[in-house]
N, CA, C and O atoms as a printed pandas DataFrame, in Angstrom:
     atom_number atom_name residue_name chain_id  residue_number  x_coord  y_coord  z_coord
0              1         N          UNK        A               1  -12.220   -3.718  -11.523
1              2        CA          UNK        A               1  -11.795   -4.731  -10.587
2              3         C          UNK        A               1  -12.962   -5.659  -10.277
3              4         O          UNK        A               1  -14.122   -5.347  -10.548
4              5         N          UNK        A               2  -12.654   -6.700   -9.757
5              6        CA          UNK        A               2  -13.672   -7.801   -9.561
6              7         C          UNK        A               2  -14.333   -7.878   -8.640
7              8         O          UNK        A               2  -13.653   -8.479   -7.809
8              9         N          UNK        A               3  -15.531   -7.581   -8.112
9             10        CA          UNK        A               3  -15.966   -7.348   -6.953
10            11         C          UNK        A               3  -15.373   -8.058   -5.339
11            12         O          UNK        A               3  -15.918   -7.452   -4.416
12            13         N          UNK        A               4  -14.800   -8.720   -5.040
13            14        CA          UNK        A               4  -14.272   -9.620   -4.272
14            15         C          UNK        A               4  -13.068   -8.629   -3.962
15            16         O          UNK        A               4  -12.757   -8.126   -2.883
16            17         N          UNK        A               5  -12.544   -8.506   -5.076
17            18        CA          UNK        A               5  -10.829   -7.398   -4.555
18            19         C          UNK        A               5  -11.467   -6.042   -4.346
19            20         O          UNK        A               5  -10.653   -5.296   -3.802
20            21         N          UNK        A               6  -12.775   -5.377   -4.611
21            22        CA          UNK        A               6  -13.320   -4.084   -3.995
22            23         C          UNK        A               6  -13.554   -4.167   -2.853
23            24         O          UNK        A               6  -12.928   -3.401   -2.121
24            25         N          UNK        A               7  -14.643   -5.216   -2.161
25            26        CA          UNK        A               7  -14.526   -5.454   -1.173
26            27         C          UNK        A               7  -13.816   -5.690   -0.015
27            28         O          UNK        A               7  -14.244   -5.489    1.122
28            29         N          UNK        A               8  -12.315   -6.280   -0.421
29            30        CA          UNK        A               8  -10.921   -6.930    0.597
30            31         C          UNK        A               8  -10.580   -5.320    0.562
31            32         O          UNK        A               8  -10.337   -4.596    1.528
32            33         N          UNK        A               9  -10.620   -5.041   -0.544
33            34        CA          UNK        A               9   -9.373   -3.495   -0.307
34            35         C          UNK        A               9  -10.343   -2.616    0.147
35            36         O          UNK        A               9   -9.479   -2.175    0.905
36            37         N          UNK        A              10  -11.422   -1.865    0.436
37            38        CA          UNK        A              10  -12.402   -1.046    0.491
38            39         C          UNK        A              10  -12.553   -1.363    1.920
39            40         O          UNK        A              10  -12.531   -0.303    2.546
40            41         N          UNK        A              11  -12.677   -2.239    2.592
41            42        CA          UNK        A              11  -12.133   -2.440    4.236
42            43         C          UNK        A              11  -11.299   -1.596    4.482
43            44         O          UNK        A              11  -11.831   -0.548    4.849
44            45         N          UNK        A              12  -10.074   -1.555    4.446
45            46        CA          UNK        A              12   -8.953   -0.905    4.542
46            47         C          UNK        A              12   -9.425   -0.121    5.065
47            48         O          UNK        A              12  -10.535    0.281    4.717
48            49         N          UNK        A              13   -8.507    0.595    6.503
49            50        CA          UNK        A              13   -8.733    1.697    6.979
50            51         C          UNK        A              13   -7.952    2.808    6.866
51            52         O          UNK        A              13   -8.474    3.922    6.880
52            53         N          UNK        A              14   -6.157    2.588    6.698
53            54        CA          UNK        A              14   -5.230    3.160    6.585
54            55         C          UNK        A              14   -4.479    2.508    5.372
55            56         O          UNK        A              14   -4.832    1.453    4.843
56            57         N          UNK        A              15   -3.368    3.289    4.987
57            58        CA          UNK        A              15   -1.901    3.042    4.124
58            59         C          UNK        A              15   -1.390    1.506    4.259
59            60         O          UNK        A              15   -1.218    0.697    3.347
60            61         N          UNK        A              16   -1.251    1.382    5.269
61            62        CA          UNK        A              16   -0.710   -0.060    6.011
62            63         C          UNK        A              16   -1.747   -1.267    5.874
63            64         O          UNK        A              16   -1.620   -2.420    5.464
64            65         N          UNK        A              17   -2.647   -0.658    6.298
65            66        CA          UNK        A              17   -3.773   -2.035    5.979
66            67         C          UNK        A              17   -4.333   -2.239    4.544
67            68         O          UNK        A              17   -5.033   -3.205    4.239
68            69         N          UNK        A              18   -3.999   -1.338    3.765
69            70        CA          UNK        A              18   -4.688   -1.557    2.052
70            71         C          UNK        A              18   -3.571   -2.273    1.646
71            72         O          UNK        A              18   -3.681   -3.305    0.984
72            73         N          UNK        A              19   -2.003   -1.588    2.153
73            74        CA          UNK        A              19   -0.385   -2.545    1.292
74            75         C          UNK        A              19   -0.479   -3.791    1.818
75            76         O          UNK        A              19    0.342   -4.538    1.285
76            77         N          UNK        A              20   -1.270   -4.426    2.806
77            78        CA          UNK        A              20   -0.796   -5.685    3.401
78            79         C          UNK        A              20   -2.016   -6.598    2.358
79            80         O          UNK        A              20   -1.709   -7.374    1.453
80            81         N          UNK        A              21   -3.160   -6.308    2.713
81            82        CA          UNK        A              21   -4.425   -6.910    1.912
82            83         C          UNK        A              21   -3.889   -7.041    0.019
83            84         O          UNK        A              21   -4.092   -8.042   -0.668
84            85         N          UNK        A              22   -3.135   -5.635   -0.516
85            86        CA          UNK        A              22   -3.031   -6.215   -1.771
86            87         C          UNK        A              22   -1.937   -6.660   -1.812
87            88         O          UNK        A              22   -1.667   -7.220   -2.875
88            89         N          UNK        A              23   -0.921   -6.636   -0.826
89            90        CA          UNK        A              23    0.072   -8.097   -1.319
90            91         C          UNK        A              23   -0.335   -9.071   -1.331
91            92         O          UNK        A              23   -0.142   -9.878   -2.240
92            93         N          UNK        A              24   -1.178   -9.320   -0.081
93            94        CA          UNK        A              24   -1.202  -10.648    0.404
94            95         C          UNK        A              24   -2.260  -11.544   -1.072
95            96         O          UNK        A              24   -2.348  -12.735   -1.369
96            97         N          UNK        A              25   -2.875  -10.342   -1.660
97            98        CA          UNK        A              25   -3.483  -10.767   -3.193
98            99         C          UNK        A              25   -2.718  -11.506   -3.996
99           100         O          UNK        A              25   -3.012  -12.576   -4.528
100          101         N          UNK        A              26   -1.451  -10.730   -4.085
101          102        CA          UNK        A              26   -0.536  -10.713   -5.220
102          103         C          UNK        A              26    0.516  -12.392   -5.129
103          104         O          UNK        A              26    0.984  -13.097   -6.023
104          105         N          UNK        A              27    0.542  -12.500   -3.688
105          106        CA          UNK        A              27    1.423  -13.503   -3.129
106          107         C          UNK        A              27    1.390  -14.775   -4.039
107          108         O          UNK        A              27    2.459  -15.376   -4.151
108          109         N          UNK        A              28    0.353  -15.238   -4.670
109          110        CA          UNK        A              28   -0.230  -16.370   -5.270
110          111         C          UNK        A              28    0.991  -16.321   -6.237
111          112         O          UNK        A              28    1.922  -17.125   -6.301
112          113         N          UNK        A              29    0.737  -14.988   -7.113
113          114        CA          UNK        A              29    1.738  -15.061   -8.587
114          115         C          UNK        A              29    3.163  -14.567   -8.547
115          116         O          UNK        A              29    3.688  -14.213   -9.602
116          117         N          UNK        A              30    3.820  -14.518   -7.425
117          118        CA          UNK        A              30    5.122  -14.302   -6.921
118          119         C          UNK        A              30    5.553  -13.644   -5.922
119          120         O          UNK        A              30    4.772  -13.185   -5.089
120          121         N          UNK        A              31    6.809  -13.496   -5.843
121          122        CA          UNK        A              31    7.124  -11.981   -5.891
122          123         C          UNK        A              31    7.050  -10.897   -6.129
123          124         O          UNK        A              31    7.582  -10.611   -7.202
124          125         N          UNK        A              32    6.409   -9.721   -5.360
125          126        CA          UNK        A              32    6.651   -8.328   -5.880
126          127         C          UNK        A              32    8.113   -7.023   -5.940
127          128         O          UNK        A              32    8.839   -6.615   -5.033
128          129         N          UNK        A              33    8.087   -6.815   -6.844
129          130        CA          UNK        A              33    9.482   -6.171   -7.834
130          131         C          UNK        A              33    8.919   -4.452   -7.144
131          132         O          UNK        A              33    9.619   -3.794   -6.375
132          133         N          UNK        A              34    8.044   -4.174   -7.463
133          134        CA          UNK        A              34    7.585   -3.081   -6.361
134          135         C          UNK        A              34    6.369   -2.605   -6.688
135          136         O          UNK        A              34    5.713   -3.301   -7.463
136          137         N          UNK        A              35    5.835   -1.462   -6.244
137          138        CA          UNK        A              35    4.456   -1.553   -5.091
138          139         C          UNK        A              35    4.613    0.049   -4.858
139          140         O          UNK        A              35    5.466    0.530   -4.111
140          141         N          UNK        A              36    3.737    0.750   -5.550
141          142        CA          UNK        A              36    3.331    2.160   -5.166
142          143         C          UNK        A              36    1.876    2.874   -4.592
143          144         O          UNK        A              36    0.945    2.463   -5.285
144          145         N          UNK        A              37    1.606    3.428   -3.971
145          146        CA          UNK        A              37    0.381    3.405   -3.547
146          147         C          UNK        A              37   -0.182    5.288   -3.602
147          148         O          UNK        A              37    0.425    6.051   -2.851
148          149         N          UNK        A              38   -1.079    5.751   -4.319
149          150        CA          UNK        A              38   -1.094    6.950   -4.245
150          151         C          UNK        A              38   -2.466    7.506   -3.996
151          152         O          UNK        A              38   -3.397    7.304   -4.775
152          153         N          UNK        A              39   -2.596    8.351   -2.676
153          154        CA          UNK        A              39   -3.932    8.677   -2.063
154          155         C          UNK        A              39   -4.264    9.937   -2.682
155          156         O          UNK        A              39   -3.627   10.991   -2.678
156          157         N          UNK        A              40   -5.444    9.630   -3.252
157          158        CA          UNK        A              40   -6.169   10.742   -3.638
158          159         C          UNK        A              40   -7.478   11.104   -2.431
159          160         O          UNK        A              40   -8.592   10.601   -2.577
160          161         N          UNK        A              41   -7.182   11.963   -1.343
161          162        CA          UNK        A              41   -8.327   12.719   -0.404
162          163         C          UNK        A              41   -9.499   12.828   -0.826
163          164         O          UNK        A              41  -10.481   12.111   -0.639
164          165         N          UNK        A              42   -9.329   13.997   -1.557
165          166        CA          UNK        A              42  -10.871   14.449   -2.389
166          167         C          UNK        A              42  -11.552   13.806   -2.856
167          168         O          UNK        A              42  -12.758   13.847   -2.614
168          169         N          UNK        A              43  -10.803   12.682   -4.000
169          170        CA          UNK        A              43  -11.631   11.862   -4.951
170          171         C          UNK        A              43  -12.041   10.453   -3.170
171          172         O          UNK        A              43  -13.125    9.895   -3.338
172          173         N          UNK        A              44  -11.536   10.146   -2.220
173          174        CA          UNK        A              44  -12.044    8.931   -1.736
174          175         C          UNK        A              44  -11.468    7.469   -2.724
175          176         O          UNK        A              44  -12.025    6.371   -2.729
176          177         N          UNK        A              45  -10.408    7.793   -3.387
177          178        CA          UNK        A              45   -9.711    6.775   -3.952
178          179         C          UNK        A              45   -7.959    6.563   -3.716
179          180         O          UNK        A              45   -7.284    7.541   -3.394
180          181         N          UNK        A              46   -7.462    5.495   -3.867
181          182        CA          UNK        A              46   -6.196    5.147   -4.104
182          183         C          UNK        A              46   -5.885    4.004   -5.226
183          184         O          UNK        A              46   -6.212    2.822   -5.338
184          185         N          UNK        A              47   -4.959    5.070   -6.144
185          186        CA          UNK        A              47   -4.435    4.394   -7.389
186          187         C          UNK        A              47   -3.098    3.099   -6.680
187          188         O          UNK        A              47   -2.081    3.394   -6.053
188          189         N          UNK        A              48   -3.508    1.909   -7.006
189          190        CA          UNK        A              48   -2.105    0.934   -6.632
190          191         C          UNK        A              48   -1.558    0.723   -7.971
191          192         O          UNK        A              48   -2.195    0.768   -9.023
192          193         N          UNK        A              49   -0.089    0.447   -7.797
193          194        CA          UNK        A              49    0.603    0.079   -8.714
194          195         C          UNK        A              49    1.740   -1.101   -8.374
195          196         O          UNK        A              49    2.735   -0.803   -7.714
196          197         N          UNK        A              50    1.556   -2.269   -8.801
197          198        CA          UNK        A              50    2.236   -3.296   -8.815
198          199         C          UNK        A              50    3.030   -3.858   -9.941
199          200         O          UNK        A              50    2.563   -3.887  -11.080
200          201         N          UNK        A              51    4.236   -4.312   -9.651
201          202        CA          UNK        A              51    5.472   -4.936  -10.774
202          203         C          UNK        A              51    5.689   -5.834   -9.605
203          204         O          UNK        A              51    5.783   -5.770   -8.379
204          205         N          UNK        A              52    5.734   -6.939  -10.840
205          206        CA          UNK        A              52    5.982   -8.598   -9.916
206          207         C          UNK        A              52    7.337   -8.605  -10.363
207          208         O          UNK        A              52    7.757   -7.822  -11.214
208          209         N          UNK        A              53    8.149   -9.635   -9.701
209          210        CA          UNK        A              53    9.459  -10.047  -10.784
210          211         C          UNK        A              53    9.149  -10.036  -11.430
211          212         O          UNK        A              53    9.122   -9.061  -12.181
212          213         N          UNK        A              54    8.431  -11.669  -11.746
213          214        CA          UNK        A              54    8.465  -12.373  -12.889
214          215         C          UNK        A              54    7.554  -11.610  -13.731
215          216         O          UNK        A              54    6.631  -11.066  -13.125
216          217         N          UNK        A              55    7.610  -11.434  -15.105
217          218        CA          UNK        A              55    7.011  -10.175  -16.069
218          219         C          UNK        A              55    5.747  -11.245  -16.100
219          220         O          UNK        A              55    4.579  -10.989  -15.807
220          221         N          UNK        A              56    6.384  -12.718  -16.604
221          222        CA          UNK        A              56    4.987  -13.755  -17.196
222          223         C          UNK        A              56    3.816  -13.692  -16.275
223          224         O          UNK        A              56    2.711  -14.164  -16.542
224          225         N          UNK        A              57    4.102  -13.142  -15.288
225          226        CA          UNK        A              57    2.919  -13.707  -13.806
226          227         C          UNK        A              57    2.039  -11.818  -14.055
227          228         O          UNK        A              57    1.023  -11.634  -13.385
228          229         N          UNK        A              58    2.354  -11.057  -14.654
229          230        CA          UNK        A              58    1.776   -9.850  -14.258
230          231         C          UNK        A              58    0.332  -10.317  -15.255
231          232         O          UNK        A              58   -0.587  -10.530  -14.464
232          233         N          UNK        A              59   -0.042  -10.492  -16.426
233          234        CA          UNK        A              59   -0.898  -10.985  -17.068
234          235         C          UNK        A              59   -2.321  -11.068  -16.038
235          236         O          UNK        A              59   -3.329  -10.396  -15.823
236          237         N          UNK        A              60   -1.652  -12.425  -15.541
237          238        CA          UNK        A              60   -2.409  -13.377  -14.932
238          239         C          UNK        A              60   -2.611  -13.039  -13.669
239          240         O          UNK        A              60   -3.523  -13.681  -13.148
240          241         N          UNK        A              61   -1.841  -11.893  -12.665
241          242        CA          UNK        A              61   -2.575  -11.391  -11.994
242          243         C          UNK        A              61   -3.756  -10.097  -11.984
243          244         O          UNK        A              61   -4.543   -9.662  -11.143
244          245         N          UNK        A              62   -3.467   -9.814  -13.157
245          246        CA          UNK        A              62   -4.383   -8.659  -13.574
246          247         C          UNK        A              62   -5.551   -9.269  -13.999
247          248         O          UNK        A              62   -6.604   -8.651  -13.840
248          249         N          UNK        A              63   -5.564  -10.414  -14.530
249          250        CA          UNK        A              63   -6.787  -10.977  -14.911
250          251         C          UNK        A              63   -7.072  -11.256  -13.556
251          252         O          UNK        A              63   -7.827  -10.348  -13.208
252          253         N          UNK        A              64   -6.779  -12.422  -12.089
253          254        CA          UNK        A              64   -7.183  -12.293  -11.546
254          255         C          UNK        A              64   -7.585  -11.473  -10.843
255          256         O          UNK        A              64   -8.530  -11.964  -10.227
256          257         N          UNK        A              65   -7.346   -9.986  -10.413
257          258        CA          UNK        A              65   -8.120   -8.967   -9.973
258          259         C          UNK        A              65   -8.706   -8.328  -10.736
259          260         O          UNK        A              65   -9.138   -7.251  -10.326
260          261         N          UNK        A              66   -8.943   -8.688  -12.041
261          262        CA          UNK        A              66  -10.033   -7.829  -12.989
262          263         C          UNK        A              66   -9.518   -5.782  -13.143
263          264         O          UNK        A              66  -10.194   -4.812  -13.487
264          265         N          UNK        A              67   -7.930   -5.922  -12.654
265          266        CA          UNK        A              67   -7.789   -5.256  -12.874
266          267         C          UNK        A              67   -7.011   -4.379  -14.702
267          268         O          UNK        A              67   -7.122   -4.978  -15.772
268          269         N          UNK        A              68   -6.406   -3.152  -14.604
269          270        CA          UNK        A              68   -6.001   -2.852  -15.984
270          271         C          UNK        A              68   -4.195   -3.034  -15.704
271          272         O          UNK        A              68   -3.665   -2.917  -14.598
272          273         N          UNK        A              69   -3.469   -3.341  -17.000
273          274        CA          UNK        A              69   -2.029   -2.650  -16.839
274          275         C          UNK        A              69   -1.623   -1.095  -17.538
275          276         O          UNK        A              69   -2.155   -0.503  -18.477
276          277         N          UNK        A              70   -0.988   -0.886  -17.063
277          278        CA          UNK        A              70   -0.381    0.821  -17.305
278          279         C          UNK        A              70    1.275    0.426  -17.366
279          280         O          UNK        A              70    1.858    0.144  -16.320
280          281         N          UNK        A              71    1.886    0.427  -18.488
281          282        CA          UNK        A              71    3.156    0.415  -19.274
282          283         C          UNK        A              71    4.173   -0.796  -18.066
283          284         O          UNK        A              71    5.278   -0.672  -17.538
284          285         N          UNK        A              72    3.057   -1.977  -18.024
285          286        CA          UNK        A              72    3.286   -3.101  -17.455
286          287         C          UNK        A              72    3.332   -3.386  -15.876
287          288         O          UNK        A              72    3.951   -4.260  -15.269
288          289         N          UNK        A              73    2.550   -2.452  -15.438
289          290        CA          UNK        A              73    2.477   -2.554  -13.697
290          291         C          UNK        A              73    0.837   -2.838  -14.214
291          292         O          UNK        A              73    0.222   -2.418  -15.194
292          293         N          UNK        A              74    0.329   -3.997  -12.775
293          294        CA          UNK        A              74   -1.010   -3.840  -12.649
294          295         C          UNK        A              74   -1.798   -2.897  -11.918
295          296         O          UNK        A              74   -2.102   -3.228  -10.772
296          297         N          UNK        A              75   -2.162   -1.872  -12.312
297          298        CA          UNK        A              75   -2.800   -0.818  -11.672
298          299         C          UNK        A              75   -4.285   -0.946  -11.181
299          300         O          UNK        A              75   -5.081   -1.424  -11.990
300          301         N          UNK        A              76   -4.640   -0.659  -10.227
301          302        CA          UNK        A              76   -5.730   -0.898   -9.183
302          303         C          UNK        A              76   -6.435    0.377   -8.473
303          304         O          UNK        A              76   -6.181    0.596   -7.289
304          305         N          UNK        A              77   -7.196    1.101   -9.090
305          306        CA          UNK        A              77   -8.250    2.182   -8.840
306          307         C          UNK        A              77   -9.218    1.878   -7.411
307          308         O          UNK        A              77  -10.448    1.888   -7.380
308          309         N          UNK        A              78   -8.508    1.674   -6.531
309          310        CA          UNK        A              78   -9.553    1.548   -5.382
310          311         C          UNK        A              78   -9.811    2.530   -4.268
311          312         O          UNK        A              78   -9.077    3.123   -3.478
312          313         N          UNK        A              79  -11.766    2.475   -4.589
313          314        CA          UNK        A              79  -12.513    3.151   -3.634
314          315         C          UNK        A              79  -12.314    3.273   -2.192
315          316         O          UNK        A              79  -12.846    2.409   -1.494
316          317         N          UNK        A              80  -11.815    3.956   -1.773
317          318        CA          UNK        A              80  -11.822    3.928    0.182
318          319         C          UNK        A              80  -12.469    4.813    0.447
319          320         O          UNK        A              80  -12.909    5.681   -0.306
320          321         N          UNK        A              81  -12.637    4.656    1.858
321          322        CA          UNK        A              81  -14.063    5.392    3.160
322          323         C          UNK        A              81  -13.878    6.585    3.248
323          324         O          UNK        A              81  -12.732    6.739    2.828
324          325         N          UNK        A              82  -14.364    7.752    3.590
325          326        CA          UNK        A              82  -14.090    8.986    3.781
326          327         C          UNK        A              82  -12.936    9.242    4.713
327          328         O          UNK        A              82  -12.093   10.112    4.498
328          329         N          UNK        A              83  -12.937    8.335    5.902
329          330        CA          UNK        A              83  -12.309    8.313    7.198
330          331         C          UNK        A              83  -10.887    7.472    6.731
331          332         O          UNK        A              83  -10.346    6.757    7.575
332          333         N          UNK        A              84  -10.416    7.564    5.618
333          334        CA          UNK        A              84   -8.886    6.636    4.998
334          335         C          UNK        A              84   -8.408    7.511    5.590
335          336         O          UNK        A              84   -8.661    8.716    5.597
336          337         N          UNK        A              85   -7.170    6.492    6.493
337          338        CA          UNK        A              85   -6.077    7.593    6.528
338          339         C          UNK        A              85   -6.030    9.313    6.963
339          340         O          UNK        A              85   -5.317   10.188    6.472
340          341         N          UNK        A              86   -7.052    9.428    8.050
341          342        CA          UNK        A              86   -7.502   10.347    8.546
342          343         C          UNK        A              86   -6.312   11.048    9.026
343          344         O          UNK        A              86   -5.542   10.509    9.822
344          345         N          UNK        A              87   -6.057   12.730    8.382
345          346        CA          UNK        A              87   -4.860   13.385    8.644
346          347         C          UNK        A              87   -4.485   13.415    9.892
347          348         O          UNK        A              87   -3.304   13.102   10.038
348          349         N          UNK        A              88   -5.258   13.770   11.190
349          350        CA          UNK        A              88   -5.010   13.525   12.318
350          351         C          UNK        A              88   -4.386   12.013   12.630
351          352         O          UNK        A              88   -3.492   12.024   13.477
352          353         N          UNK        A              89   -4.557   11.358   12.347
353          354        CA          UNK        A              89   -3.766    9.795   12.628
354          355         C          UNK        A              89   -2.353    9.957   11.855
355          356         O          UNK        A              89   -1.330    9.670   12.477
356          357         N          UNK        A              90   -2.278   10.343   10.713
357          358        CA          UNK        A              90   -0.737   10.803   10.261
358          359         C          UNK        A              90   -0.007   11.683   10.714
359          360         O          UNK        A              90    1.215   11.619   10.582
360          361         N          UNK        A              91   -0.531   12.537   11.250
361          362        CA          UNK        A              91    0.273   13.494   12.176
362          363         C          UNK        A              91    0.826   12.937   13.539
363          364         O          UNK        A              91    2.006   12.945   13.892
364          365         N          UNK        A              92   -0.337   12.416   14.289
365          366        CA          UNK        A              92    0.054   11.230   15.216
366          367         C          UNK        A              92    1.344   10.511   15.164
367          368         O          UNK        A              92    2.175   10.354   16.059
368          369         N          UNK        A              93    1.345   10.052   13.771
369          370        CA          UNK        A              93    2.315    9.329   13.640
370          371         C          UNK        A              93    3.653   10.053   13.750
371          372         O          UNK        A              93    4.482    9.922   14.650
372          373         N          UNK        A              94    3.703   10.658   12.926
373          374        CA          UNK        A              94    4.984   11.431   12.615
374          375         C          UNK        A              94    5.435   12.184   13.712
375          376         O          UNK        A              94    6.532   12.742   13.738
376          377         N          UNK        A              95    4.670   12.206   14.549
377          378        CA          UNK        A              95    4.750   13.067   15.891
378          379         C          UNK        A              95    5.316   12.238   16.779
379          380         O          UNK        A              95    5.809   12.629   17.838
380          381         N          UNK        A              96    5.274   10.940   16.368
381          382        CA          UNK        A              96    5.586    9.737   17.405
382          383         C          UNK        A              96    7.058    9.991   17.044
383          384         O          UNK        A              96    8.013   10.531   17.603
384          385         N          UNK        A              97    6.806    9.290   15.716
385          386        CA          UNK        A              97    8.471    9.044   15.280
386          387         C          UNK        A              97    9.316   10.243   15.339
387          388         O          UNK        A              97   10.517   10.055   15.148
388          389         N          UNK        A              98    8.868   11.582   15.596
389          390        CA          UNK        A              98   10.128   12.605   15.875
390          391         C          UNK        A              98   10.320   12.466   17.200
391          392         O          UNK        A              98   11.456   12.748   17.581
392          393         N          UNK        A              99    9.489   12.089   18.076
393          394        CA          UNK        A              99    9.651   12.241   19.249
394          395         C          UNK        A              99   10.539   11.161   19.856
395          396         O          UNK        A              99   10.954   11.225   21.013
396          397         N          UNK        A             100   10.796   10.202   19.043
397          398        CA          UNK        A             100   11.509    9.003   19.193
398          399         C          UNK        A             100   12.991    9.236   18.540
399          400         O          UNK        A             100   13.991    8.904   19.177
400          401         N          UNK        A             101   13.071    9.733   17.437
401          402        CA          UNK        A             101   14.423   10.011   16.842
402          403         C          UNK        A             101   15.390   10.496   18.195
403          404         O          UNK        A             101   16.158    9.616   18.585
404          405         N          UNK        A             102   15.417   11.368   18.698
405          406        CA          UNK        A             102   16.185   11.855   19.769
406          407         C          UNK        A             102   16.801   10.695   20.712
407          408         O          UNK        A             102   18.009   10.460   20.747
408          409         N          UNK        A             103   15.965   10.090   21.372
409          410        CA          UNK        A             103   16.418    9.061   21.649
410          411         C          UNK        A             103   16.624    7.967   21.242
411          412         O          UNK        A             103   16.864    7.250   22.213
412          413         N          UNK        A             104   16.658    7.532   20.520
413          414        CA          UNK        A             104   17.120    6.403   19.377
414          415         C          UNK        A             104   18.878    7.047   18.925
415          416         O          UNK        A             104   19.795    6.467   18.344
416          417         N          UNK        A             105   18.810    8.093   19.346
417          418        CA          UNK        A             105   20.429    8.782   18.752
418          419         C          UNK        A             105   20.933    8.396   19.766
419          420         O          UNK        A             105   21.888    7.630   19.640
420          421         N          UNK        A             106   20.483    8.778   21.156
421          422        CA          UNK        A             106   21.537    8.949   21.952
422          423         C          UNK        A             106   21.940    7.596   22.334
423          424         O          UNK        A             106   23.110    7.423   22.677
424          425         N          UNK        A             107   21.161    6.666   22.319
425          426        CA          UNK        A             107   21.204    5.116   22.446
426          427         C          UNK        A             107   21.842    4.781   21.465
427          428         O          UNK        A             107   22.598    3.840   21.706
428          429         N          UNK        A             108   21.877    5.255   20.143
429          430        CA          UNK        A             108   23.004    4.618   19.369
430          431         C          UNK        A             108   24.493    5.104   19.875
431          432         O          UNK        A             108   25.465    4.374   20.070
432          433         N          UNK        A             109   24.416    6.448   20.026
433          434        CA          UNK        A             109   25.790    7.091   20.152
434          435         C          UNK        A             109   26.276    6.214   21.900
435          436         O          UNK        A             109   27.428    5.933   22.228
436          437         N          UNK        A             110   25.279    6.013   22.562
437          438        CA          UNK        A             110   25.860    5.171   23.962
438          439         C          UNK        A             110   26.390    3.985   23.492
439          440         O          UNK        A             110   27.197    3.475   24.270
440          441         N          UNK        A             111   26.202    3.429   22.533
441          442        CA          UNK        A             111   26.336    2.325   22.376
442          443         C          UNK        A             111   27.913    2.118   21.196
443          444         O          UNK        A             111   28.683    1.183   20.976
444          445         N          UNK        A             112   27.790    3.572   20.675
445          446        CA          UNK        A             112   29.123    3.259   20.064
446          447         C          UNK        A             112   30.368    3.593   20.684
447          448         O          UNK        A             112   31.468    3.153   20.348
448          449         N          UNK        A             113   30.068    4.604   21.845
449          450        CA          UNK        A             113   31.016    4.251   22.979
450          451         C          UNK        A             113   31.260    3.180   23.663
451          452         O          UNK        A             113   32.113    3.195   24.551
């Protein structure tokens, strides 16, 4: 990758802030068709994987991030901080959102009465 896109993505602190920084990369050469993101802990890396619509534009965004393709997605090997996505902050989360499901039901079910 090109030093410039190590740097934007290597900020990143969480899941959410690395998917927003490499769309907002991608935005130039279209639409994105989809977008996988896979955290590796141990190694301090996350593999991205991008499919644009348009097939002609994947080329030319891989050249612009100096990145490789893998059976036509542009794939993106990027370094993050020890502190990515720190398990305690995901638990947080998920702890939120169960704690919210319950009521989010009963407010729907009030509401379909």
């Amino acid at each position: 990758m090109k030093p410039y896109v190590i740097d934007m993505l290597h900020d990143s602190r969480d899941l959410y802030s690395l998917t927003k920084t490499a769309l907002a990369l991608c935005e130039p050469y279209g639409q994105v068709h989809a977008f996988s993101l896979v955290h590796n802990r141990g190694a301090s890396r996350v593999a991205c994987f991008i499919e644009l619509e348009s097939l002609k534009q994947q080329p030319a965004l891989a050249r612009a991030l100096g990145a490789r393709t893998l059976n036509g997605a542009v794939c993106l090997d990027v370094p993050v901080r020890k502190d990515f996505a720190s398990q305690k902050a995901v638990v947080l989360a998920i702890e939120s959102r169960l704690s919210q499901q319950p009521a989010a039901r009963a407010a729907n079910a009030q509401a379909r009465a």
